[in-house]
PDB file of N, H, CA, C and O in Angstrom:
ATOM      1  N   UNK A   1       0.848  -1.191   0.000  1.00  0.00           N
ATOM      2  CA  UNK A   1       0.000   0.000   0.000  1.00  0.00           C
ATOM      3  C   UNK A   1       0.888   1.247   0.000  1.00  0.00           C
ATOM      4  O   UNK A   1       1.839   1.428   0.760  1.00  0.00           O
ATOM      5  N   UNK A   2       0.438   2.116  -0.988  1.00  0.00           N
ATOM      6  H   UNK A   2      -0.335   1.969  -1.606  1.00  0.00           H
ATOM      7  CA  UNK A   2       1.511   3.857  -1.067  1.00  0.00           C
ATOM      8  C   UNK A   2       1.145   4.061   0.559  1.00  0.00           C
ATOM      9  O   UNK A   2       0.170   3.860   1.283  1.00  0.00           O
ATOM     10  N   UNK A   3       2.669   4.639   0.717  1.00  0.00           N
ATOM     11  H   UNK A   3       3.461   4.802   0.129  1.00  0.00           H
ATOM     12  CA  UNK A   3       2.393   5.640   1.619  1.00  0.00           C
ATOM     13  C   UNK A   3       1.713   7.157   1.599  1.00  0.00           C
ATOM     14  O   UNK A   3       1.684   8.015   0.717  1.00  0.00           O
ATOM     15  N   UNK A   4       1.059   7.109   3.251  1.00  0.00           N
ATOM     16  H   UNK A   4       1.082   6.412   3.967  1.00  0.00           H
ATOM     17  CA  UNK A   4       0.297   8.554   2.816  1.00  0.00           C
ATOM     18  C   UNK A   4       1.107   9.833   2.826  1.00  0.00           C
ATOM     19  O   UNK A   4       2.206   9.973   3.362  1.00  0.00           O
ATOM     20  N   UNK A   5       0.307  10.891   2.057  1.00  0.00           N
ATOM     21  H   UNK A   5      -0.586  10.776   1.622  1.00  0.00           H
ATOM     22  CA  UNK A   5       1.026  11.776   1.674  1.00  0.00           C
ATOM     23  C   UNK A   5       1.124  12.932   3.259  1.00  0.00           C
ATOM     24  O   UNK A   5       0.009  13.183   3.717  1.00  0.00           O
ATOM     25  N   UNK A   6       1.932  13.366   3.775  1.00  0.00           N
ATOM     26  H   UNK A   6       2.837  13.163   3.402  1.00  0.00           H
ATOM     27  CA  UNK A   6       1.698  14.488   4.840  1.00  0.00           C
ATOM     28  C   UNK A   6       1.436  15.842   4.063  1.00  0.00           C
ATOM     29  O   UNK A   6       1.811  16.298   2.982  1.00  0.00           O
ATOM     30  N   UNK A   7       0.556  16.319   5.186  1.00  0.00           N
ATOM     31  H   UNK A   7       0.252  15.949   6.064  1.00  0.00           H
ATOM     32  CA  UNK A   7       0.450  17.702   4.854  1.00  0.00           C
ATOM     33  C   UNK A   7       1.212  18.655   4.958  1.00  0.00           C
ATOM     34  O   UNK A   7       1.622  18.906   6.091  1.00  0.00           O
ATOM     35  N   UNK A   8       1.773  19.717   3.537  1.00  0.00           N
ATOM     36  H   UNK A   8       1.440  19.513   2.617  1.00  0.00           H
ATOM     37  CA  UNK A   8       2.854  20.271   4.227  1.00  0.00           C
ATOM     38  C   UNK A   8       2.758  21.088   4.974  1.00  0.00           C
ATOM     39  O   UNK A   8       3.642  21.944   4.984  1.00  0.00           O
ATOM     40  N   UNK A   9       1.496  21.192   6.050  1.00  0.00           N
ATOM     41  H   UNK A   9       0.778  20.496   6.042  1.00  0.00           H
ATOM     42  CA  UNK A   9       1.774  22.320   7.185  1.00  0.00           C
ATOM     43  C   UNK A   9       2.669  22.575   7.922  1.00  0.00           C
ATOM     44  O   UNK A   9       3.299  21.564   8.232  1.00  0.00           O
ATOM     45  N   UNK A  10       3.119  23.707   8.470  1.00  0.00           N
ATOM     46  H   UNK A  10       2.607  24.529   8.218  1.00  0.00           H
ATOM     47  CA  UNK A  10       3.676  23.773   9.638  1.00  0.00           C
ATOM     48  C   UNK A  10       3.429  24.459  10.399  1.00  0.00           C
ATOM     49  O   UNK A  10       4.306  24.910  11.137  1.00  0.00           O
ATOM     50  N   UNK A  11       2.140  24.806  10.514  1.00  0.00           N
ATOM     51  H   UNK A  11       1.428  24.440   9.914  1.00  0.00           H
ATOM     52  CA  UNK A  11       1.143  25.494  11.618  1.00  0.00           C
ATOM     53  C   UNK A  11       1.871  26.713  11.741  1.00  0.00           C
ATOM     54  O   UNK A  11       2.063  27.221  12.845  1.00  0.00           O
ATOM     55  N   UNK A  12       2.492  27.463  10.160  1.00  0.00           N
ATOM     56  H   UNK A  12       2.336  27.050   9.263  1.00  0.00           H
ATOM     57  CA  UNK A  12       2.434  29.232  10.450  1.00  0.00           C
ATOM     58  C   UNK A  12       1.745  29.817   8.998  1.00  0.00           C
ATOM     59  O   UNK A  12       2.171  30.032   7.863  1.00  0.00           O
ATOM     60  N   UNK A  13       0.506  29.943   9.656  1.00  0.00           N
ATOM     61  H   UNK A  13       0.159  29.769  10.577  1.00  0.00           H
ATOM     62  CA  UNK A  13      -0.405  30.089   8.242  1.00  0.00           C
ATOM     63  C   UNK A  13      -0.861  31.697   8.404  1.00  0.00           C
ATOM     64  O   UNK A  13      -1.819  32.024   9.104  1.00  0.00           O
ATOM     65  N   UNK A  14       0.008  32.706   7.614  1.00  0.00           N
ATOM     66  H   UNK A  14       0.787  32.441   7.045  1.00  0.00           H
ATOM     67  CA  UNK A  14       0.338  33.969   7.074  1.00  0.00           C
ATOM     68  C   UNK A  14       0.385  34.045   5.842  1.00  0.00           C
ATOM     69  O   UNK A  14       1.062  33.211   5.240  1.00  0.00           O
ATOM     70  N   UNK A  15      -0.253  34.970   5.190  1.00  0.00           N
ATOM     71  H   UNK A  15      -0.802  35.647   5.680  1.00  0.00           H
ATOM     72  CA  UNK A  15      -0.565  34.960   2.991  1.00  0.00           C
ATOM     73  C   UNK A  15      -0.154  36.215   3.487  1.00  0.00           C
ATOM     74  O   UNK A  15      -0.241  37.089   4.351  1.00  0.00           O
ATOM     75  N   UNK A  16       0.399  35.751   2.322  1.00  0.00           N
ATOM     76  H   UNK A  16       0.469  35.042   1.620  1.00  0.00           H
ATOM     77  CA  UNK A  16       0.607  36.835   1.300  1.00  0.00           C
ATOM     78  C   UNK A  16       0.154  36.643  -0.398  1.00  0.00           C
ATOM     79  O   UNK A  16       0.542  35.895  -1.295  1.00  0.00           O
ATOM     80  N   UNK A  17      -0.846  37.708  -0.307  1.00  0.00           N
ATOM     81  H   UNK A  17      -1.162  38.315   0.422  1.00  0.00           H
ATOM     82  CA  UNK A  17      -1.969  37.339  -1.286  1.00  0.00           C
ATOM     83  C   UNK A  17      -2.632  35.931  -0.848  1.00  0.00           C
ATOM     84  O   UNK A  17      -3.165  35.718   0.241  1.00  0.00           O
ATOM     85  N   UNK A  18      -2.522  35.198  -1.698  1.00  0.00           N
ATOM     86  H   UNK A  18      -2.088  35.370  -2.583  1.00  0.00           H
ATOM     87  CA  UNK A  18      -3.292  33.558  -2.117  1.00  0.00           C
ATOM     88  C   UNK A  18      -2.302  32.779  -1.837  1.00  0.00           C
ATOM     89  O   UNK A  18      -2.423  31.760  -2.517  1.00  0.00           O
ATOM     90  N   UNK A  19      -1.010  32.723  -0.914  1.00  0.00           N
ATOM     91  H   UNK A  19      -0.912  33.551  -0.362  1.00  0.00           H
ATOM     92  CA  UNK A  19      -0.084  32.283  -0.442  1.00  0.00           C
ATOM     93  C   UNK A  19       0.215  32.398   0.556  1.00  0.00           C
ATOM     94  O   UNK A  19       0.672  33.471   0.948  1.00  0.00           O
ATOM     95  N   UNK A  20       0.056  31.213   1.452  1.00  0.00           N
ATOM     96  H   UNK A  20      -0.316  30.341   1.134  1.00  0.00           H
ATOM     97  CA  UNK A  20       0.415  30.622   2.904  1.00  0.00           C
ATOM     98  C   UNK A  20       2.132  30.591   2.778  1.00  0.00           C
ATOM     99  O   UNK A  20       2.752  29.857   2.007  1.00  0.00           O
ATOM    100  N   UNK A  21       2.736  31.579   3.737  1.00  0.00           N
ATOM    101  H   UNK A  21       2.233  32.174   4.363  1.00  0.00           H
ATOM    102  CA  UNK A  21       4.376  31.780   3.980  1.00  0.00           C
ATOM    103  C   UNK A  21       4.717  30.196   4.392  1.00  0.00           C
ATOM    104  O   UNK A  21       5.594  29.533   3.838  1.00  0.00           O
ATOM    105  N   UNK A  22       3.991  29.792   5.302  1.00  0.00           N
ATOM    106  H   UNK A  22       3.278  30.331   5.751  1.00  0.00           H
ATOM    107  CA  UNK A  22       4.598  28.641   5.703  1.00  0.00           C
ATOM    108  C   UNK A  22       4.275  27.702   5.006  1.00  0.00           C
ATOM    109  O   UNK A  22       5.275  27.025   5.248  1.00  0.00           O
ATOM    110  N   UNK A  23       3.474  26.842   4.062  1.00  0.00           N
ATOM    111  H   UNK A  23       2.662  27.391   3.865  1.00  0.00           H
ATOM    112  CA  UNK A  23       3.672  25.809   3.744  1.00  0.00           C
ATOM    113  C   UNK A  23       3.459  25.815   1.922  1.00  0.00           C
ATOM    114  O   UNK A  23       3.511  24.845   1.165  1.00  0.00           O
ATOM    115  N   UNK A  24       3.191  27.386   1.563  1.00  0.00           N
ATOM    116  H   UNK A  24       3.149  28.174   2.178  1.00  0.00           H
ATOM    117  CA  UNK A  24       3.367  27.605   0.197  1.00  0.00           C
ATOM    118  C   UNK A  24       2.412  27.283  -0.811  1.00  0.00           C
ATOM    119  O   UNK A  24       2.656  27.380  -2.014  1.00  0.00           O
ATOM    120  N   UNK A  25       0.751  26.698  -0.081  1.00  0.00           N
ATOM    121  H   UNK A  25       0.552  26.620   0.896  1.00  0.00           H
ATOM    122  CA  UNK A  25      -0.044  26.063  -0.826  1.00  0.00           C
ATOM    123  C   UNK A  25      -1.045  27.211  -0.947  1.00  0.00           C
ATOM    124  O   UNK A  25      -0.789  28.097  -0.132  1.00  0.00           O
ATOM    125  N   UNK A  26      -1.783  27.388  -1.481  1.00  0.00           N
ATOM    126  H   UNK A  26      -1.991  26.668  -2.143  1.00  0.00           H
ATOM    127  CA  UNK A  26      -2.745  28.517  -1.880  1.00  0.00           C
ATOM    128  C   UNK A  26      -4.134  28.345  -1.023  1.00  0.00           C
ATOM    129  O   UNK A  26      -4.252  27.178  -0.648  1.00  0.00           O
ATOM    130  N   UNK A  27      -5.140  29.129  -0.641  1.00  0.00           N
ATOM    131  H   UNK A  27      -5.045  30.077  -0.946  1.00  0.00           H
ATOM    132  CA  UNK A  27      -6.117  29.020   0.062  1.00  0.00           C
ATOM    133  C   UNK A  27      -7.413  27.677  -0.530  1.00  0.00           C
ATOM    134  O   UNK A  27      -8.254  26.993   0.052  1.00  0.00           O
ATOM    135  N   UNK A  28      -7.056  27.797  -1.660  1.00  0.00           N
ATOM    136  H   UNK A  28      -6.373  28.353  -2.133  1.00  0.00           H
ATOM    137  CA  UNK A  28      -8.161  26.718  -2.297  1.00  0.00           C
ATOM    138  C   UNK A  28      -7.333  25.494  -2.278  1.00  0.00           C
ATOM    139  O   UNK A  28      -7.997  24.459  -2.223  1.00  0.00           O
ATOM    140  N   UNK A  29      -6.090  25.356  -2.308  1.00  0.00           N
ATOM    141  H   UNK A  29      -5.550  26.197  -2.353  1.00  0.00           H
ATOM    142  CA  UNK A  29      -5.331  23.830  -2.242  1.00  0.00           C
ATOM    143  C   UNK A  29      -5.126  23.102  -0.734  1.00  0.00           C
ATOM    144  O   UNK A  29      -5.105  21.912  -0.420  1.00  0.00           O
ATOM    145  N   UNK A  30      -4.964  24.505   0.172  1.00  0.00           N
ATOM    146  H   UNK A  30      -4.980  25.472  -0.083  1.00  0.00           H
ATOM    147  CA  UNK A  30      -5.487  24.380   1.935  1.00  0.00           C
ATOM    148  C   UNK A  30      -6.634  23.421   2.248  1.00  0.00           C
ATOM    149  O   UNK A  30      -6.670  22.374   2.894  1.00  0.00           O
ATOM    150  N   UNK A  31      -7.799  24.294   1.414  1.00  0.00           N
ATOM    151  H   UNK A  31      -7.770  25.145   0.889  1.00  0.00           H
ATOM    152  CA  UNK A  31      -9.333  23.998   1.796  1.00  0.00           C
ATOM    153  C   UNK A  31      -9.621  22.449   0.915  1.00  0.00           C
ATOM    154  O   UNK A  31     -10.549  21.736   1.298  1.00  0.00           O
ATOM    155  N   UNK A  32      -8.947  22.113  -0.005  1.00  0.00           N
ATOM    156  H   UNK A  32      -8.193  22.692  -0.317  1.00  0.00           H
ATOM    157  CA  UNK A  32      -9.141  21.154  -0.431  1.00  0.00           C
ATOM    158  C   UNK A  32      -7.998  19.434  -0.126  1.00  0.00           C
ATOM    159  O   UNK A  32      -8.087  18.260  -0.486  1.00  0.00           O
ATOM    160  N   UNK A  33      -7.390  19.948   0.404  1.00  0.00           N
ATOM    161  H   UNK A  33      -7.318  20.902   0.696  1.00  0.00           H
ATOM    162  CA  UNK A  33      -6.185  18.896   0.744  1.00  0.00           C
ATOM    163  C   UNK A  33      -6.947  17.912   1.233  1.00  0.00           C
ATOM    164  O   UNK A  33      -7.077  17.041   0.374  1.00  0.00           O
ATOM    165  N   UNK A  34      -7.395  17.709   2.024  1.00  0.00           N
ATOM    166  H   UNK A  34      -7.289  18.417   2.722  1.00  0.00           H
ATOM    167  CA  UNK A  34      -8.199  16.405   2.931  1.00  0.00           C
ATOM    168  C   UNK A  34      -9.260  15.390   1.520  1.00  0.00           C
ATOM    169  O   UNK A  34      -9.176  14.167   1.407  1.00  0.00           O
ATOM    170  N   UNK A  35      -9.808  15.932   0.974  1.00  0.00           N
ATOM    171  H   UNK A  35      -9.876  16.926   1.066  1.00  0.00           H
ATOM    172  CA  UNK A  35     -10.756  15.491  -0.168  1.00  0.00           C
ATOM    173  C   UNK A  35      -9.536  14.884  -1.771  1.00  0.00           C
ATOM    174  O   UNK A  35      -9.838  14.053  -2.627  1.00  0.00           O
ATOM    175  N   UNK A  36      -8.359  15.593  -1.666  1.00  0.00           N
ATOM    176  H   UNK A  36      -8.114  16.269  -0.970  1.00  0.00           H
ATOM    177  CA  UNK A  36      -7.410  15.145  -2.745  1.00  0.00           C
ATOM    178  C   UNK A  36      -6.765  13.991  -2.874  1.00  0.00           C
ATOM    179  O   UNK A  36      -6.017  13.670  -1.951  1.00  0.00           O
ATOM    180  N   UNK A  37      -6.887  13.180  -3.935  1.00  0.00           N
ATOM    181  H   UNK A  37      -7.495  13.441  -4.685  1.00  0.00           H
ATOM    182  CA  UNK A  37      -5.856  12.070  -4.367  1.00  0.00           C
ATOM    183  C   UNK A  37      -4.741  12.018  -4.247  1.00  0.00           C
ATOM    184  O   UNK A  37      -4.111  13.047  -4.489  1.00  0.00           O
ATOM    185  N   UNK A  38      -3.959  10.720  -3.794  1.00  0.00           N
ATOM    186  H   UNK A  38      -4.470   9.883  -3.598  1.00  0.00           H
ATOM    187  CA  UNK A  38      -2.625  11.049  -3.805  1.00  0.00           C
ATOM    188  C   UNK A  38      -1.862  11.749  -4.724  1.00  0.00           C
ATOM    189  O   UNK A  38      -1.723  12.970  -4.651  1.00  0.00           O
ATOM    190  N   UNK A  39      -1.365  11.071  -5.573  1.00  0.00           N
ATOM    191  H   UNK A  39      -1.478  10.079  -5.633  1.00  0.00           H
ATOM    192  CA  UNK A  39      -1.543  12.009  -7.166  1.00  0.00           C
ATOM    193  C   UNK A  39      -1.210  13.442  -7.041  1.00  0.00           C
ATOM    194  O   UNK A  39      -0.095  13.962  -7.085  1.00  0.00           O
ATOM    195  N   UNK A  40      -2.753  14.175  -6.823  1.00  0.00           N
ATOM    196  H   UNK A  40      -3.659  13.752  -6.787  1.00  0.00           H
ATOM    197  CA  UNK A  40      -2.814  15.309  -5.986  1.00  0.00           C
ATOM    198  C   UNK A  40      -2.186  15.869  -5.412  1.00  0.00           C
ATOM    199  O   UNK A  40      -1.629  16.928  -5.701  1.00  0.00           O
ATOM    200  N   UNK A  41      -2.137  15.144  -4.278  1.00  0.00           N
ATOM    201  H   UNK A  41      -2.589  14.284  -4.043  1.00  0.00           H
ATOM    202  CA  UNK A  41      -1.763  15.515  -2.879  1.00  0.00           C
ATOM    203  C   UNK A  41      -0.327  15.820  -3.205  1.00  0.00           C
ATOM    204  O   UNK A  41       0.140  16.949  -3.050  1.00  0.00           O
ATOM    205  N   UNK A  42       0.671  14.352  -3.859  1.00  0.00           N
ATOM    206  H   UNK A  42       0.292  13.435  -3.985  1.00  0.00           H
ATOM    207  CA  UNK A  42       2.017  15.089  -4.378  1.00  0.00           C
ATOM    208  C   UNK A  42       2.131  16.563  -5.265  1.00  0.00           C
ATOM    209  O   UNK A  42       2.910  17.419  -4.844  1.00  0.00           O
ATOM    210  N   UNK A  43       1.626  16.727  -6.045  1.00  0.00           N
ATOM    211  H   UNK A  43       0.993  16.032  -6.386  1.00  0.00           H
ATOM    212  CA  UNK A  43       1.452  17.489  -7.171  1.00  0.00           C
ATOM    213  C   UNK A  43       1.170  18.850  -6.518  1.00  0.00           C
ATOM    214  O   UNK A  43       1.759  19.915  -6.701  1.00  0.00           O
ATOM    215  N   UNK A  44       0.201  18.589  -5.767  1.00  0.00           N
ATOM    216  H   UNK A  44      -0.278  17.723  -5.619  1.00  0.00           H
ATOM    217  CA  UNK A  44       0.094  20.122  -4.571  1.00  0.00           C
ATOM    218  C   UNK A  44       1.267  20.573  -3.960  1.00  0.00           C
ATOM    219  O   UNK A  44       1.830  21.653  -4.140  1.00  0.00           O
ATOM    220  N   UNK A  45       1.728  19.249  -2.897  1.00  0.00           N
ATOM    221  H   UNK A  45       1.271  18.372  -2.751  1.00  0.00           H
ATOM    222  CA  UNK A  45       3.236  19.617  -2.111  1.00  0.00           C
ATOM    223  C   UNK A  45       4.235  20.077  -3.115  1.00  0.00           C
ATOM    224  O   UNK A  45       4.721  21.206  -3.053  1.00  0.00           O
ATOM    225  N   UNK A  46       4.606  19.051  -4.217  1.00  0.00           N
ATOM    226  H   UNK A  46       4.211  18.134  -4.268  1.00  0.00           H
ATOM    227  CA  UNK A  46       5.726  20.014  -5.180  1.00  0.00           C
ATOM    228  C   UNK A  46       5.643  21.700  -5.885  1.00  0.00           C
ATOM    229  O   UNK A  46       6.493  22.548  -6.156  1.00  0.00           O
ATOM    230  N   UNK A  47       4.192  21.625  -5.991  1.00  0.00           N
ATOM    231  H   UNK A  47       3.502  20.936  -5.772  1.00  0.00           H
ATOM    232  CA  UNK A  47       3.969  23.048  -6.503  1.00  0.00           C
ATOM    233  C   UNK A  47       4.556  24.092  -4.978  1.00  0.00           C
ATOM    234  O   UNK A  47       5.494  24.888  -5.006  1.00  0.00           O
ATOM    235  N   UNK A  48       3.842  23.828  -3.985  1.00  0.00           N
ATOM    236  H   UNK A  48       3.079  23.181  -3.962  1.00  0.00           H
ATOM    237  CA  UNK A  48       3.695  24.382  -2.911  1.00  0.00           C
ATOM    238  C   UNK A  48       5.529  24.823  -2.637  1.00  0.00           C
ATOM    239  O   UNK A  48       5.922  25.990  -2.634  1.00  0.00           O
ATOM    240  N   UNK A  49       6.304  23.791  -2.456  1.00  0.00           N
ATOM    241  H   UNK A  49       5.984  22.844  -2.458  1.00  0.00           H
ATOM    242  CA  UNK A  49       7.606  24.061  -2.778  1.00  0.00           C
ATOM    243  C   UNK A  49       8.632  24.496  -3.522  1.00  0.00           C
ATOM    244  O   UNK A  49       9.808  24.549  -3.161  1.00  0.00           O
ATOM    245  N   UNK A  50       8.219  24.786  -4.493  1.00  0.00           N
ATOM    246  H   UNK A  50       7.264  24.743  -4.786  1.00  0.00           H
ATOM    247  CA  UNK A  50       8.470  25.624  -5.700  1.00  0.00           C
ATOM    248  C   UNK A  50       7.870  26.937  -5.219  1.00  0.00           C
ATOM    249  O   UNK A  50       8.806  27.722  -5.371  1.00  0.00           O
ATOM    250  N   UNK A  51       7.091  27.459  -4.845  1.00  0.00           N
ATOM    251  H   UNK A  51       6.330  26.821  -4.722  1.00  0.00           H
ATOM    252  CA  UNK A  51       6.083  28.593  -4.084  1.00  0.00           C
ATOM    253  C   UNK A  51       7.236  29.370  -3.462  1.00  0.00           C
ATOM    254  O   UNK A  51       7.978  30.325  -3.693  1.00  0.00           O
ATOM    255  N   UNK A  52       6.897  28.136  -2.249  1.00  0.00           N
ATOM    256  H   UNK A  52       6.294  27.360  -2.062  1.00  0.00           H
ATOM    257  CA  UNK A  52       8.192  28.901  -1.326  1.00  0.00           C
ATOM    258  C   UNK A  52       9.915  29.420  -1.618  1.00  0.00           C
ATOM    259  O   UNK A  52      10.643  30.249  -1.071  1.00  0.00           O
ATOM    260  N   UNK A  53      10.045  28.713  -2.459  1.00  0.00           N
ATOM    261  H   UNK A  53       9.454  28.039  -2.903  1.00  0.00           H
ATOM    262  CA  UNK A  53      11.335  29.017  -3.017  1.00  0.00           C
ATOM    263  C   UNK A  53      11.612  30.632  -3.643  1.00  0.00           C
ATOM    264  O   UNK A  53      12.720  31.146  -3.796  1.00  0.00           O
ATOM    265  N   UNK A  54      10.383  31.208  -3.927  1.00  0.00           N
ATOM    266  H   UNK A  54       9.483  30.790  -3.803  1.00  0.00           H
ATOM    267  CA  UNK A  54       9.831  32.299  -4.821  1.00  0.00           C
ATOM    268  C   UNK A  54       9.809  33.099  -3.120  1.00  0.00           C
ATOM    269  O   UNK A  54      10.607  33.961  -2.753  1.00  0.00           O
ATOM    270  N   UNK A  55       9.225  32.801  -2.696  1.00  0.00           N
ATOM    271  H   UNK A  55       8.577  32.100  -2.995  1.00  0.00           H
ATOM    272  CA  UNK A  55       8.787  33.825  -1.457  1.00  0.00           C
ATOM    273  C   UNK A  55       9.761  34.532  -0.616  1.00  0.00           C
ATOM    274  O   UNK A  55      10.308  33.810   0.218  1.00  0.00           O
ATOM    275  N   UNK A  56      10.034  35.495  -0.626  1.00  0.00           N
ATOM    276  H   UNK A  56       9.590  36.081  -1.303  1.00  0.00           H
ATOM    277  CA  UNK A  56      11.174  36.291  -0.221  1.00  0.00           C
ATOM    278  C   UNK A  56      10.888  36.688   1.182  1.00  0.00           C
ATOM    279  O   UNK A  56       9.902  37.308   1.579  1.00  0.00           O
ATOM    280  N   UNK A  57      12.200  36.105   2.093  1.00  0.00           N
ATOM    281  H   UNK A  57      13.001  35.600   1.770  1.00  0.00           H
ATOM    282  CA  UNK A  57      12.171  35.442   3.470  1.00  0.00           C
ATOM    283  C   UNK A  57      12.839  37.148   3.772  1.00  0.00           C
ATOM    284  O   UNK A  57      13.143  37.499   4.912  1.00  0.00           O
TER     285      UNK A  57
END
């Protein structure tokens, strides 16, 4: 059986705009994480990390 995917939270949820500083996922990919396919769920986290990479610390 795949392993499950974690959420990339890290319980510091601050936007800027449509972007969560801490885990880089957008407010609609937040609200939808629990209901998403694995698939998904990767495809979210890699975007989300790519995000943060952009976000000027």
């Amino acid at each position: 059986m795949a392993k499950e995917i974690e959420s990339p939270c890290v319980e510091v949820c601050r936007f800027k705009g449509d972007v969560c500083e801490g885990c880089g996922r957008s407010k609609r990919e937040i609200r939808a994480w629990h209901g998403m396919k694995r698939k998904d769920r990767i495809m979210t986290a890699r975007k989300a990390r790519e995000r943060l990479k952009k976000v000027p610390r």
